[in-house]
C-alpha positions in Angstrom: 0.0 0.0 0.0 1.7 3.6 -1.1 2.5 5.4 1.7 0.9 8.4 2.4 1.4 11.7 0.4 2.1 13.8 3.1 4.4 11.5 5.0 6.2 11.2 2.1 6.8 15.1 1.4 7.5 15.7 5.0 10.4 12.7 5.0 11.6 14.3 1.5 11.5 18.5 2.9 13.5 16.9 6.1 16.5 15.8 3.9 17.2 19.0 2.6 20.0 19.1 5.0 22.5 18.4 2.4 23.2 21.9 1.2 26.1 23.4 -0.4 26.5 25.9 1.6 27.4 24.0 4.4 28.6 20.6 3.5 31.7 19.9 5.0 32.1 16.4 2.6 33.9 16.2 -0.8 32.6 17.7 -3.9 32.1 14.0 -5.5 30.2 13.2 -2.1 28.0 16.4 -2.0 27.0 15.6 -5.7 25.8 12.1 -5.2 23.8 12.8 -2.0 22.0 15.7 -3.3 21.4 13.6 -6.5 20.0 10.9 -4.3 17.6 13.6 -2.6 16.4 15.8 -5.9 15.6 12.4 -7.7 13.1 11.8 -5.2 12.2 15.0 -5.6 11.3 14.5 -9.2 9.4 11.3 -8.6 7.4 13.1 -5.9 6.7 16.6 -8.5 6.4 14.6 -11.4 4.5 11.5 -11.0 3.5 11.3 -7.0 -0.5 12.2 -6.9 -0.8 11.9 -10.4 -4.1 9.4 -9.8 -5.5 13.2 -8.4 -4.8 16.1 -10.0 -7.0 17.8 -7.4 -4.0 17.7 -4.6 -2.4 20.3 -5.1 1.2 21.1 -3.5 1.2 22.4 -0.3 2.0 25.8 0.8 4.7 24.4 3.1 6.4 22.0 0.6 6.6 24.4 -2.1 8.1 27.1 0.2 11.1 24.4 1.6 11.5 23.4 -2.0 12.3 27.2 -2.9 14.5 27.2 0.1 16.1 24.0 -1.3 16.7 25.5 -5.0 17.9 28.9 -3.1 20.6 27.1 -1.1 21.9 25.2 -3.5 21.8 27.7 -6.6 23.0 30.9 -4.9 26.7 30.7 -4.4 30.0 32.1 -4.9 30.3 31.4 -8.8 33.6 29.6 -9.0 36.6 31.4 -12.0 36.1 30.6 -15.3 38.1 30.2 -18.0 35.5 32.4 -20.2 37.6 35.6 -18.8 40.6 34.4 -20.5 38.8 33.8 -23.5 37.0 37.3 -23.5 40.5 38.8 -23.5 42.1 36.7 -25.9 39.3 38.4 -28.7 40.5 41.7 -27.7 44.6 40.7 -27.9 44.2 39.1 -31.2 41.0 41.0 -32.5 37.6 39.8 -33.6 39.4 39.3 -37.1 40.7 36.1 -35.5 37.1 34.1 -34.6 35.5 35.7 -38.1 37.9 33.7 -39.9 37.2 30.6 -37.7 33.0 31.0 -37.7 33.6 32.7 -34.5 34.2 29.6 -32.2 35.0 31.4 -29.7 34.0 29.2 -26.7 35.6 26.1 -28.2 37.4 25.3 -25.2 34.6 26.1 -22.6 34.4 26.4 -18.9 32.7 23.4 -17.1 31.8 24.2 -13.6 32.8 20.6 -11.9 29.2 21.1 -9.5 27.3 21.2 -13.2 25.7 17.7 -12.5 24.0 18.2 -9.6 23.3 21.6 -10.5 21.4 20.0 -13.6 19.4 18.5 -11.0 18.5 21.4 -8.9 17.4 23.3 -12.6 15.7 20.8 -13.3 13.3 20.5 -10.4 13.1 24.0 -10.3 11.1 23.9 -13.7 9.3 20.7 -13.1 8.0 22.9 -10.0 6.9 25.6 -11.6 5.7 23.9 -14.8 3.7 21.5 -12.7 -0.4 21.7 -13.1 -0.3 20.8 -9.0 1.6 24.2 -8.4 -1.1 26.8 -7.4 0.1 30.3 -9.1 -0.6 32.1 -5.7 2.3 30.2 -4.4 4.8 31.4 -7.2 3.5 35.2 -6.7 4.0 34.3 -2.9 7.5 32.9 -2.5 9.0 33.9 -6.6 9.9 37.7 -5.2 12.0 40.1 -6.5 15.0 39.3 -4.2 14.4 35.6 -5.7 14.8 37.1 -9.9 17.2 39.3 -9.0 19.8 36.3 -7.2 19.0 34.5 -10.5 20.1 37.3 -12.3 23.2 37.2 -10.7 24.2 33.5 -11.8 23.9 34.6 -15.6 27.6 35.6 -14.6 28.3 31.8 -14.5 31.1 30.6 -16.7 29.4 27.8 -17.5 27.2 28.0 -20.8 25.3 25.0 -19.8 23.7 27.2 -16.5 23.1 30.1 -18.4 20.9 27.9 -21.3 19.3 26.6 -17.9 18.7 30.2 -16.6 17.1 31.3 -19.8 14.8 28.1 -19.2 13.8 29.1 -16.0 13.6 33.3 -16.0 11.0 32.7 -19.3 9.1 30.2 -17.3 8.7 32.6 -14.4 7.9 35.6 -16.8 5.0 33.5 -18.8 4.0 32.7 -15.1 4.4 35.7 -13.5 2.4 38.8 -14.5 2.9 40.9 -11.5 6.6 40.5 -11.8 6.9 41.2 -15.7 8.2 44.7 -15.4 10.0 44.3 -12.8 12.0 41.6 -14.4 11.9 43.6 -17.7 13.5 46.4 -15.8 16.5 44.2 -14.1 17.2 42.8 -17.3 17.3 46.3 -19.2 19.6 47.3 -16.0 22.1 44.2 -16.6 22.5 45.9 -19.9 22.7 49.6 -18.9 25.9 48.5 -16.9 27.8 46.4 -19.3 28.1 48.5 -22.6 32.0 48.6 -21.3 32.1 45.7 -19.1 32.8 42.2 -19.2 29.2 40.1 -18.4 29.0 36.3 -19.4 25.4 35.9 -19.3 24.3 38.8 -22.1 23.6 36.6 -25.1 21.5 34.9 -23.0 20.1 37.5 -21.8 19.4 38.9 -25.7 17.9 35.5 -26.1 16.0 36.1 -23.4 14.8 39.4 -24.3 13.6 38.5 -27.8 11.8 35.7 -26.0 9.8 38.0 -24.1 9.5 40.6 -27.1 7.3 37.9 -28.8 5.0 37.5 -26.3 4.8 40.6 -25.6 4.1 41.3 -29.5 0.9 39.1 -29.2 -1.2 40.5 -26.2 0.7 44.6 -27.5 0.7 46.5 -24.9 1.5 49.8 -25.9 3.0 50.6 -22.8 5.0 47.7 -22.6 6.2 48.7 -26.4 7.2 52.2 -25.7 9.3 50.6 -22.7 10.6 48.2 -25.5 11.6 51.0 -27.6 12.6 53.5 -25.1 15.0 50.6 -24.1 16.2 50.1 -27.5 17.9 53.7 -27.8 19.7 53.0 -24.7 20.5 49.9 -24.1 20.8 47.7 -26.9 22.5 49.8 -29.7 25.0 51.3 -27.4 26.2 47.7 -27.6 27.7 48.0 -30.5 30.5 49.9 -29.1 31.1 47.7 -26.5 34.6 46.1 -27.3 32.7 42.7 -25.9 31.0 43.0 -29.4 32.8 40.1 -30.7 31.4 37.9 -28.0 27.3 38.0 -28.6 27.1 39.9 -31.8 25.5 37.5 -33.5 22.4 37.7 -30.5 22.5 41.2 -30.2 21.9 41.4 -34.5 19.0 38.7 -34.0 17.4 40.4 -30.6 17.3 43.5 -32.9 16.2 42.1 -36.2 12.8 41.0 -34.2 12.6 44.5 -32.9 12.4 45.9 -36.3 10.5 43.2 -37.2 7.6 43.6 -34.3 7.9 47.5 -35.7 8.9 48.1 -39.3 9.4 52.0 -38.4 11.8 51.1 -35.8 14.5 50.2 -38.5 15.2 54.0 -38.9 15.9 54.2 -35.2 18.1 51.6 -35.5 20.3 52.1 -38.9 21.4 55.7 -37.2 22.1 54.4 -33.9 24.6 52.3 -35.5 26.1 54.7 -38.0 26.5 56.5 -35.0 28.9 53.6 -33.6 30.6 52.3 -36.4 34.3 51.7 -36.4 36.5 53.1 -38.6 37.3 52.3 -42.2 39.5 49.1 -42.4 38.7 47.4 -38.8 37.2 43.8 -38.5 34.1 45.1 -36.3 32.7 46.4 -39.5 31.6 42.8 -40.5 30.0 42.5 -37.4 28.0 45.8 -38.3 27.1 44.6 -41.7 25.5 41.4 -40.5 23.2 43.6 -38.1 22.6 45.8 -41.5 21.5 42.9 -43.2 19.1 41.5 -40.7 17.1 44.9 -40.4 17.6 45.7 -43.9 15.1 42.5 -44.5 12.6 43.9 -42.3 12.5 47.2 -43.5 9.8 49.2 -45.4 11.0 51.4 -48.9 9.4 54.4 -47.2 11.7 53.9 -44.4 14.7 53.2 -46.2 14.6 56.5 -47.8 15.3 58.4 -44.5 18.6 56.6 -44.0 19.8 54.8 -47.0 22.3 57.5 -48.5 24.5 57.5 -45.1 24.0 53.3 -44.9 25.9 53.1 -48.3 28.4 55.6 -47.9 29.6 53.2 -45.4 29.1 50.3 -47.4 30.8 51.8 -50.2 33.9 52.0 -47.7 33.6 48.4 -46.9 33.3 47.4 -50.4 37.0 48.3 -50.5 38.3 47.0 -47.1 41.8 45.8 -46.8 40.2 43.1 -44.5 38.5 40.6 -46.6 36.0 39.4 -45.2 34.3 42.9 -44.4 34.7 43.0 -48.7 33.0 40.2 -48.5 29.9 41.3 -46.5 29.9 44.4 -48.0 29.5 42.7 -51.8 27.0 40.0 -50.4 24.4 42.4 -49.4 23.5 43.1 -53.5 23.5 39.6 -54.2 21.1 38.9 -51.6 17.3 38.1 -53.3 14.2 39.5 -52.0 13.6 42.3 -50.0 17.1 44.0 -49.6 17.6 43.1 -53.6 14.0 45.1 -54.4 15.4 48.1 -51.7 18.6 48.4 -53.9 16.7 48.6 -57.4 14.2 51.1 -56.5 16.5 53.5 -55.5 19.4 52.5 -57.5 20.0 55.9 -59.0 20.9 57.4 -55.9 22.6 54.0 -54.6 25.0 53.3 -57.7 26.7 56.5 -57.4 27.8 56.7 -54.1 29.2 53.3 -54.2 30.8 53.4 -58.1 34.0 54.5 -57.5 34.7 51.6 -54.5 33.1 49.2 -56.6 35.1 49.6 -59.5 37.7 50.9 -58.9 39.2 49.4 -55.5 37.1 46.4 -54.9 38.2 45.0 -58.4 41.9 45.6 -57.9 41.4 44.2 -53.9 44.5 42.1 -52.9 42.2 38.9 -52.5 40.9 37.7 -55.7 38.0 36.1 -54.4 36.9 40.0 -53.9 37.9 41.0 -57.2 35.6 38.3 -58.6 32.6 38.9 -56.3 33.4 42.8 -57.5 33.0 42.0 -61.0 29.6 39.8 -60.5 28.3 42.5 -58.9 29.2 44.9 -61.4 27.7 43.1 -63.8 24.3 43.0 -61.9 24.0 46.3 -61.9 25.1 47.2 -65.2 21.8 44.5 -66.3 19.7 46.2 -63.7 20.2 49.9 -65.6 23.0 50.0 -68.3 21.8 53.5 -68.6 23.1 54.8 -65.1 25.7 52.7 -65.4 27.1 53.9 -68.3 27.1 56.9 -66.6 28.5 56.6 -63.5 31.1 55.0 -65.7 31.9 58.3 -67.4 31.7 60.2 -64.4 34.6 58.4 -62.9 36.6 58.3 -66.0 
């Protein structure tokens, strides 16, 4: 006969004395004790009273399980080798991870504590995903101090905790509609501070953020959207002068590609906030630049491009010509693109093909790689079929 369901969460709370706070065994030990406790856990959260979906948790064993997740989960975050990586892309420049797909975290930290960690992450969302758990009790004992400690541990080395964090900060978000601007706020603060600081946890936290700008998007609230945009001006385009860039550009381009995307008008915004940071001529970060060009350029309206489309390709036309390959590369790529950015070029190709003529034909086809000088030539020769006429005479304009 089973034994009886509050027995059996009273014997499971009292063996939360195995904490890491204050375990005095060895680290092998403390991981295969807890693992023995947290997998009862589990079988309790997610299969014990499933004959009666009526029972739901008590208040007393959800708040000791809180106090269980807290004390093991919120600790001094041990060094991580992700440090010496992050200064090893400023030594050697970004340059160095374009040319190798950007693996930058090929040799990355493992915190040795990650197994039973797993298991402590895990429970936490089984807990809080679980149809037994009453909402009042995650508005009761999920408080601010709680987000905010999580917060914290997006510092962790260890990309397996932050994928884990993400997890569990959109859970509590979806779940958590008193706490939504609060946690909006703290996670718009995280980035307000590290524009010129070292933070392991903000591509997650990008990911994070375009998680919550979806769903957002579907219940619009225009509030919530002016805080979006608001937010947007100061704390997500300033990052492309962080000299981190090299380290989440590729989430910072995709968190801002679905702003644009949510908000077609906001690609103006955007465009001149990053003119307004681009490196000089020549440097690698420009490639980094021209990805986030392309991904808003998709989303954007041909009304909209007319406001900021004569700066854009001045600077393009400068990358066209770049000493640094790949930057050529990008540069070239983006008219050889199909679609939206391909109809954006031909309708205002009269204004386009003159400002970038003379870096076109001139440099890019005499470029020290000749892969460029190629890709120059192809895309020469698009043009010249899109209009021979203005062609022709940009062609005598430069001669």
């Amino acid at each position: 006969m089973d034994e009886n369901p509050r027995k059996r969460k009273r014997c499971i709370i009292n063996k939360r004395n195995i904490k890491s706070s204050c375990c005095s065994v060895t680290v092998r030990e403390k991981i295969l004790l807890e693992k023995s406790n947290f997998e009862k856990l589990f079988t309790y959260v997610s299969c014990g009273g499933r004959n009666d979906h009526r029972l739901n948790f008590s208040k007393v064993f959800f708040r000791e399980s809180i106090h269980l997740v807290s004390s093991n989960l919120f600790r001094t975050l041990p060094y991580s080798s992700e440090t010496a990586n992050a200064a090893a892309a400023i030594q050697f420049g970004e340059s160095f991870y374009i040319k190798r797909n950007r693996n930058i975290n090929s040799i990355s930290f493992e915190d040795p504590a990650w197994p039973h960690l797993e298991l402590v992450y895990r429970f936490l969302l089984l807990l809080l995903q679980s149809p037994r758990t009453d909402p009042q009790l995650i508005i009761s004992f999920i408080q601010p101090s709680f987000i905010l400690k999580l917060l914290n541990l997006f510092q962790s080395g260890d990309a397996r905790e932050r994928d884990a964090l993400v997890s569990v900060l959109q859970v509590i978000y979806q779940k958590l509609h008193v706490h939504r601007r609060f946690i909006r706020k703290s996670v718009f603060n995280v980035f307000y501070c590290c524009v010129n600081e070292k933070h392991n946890g903000i591509p997650d936290l990008l990911l994070f953020l375009r998680s919550i700008v979806e769903e957002e998007e579907e219940e619009y609230d225009l509030r919530v959207q002016e805080e979006f945009k608001l937010f947007l001006v100061r704390g997500l385009i300033p990052l492309y002068k962080s000299k981190w860039l090299v380290l989440f550009s590729s989430n910072l381009n995709s968190c801002i590609e679905k702003f644009v995307e949510t908000d077609c008008k906001l690609a103006d915004t955007v465009i001149q906030g990053m003119l307004r940071h681009w490196p000089i001529a020549g440097s690698s970060r420009e490639y980094f630049f021209l990805e986030g060009v392309e991904r808003v350029l998709w989303e954007t309206k041909p009304d909209d491009f007319q406001h900021f489309m004569i700066p854009l390709f001045h600077r393009i036309a400068s990358c066209l010509s770049s000493p640094h390959y790949k930057v050529a590369e990008k540069g070239l790529s983006l008219f050889n693109i199909h679609g939206n950015i391909q109809n954006l070029i031909k309708q205002n190709l009269d204004v386009i093909l003159p400002i970038i003529f003379t870096d076109l034909e001139t440099k890019a086809r005499n470029h020290w790689r000749p892969e460029i000088q190629k890709l120059a030539h192809d895309v020469g020769n698009s043009l010249l079929i899109i209009d021979t006429e203005l062609f022709e005479v940009c062609w005598m304009h430069l001669n």
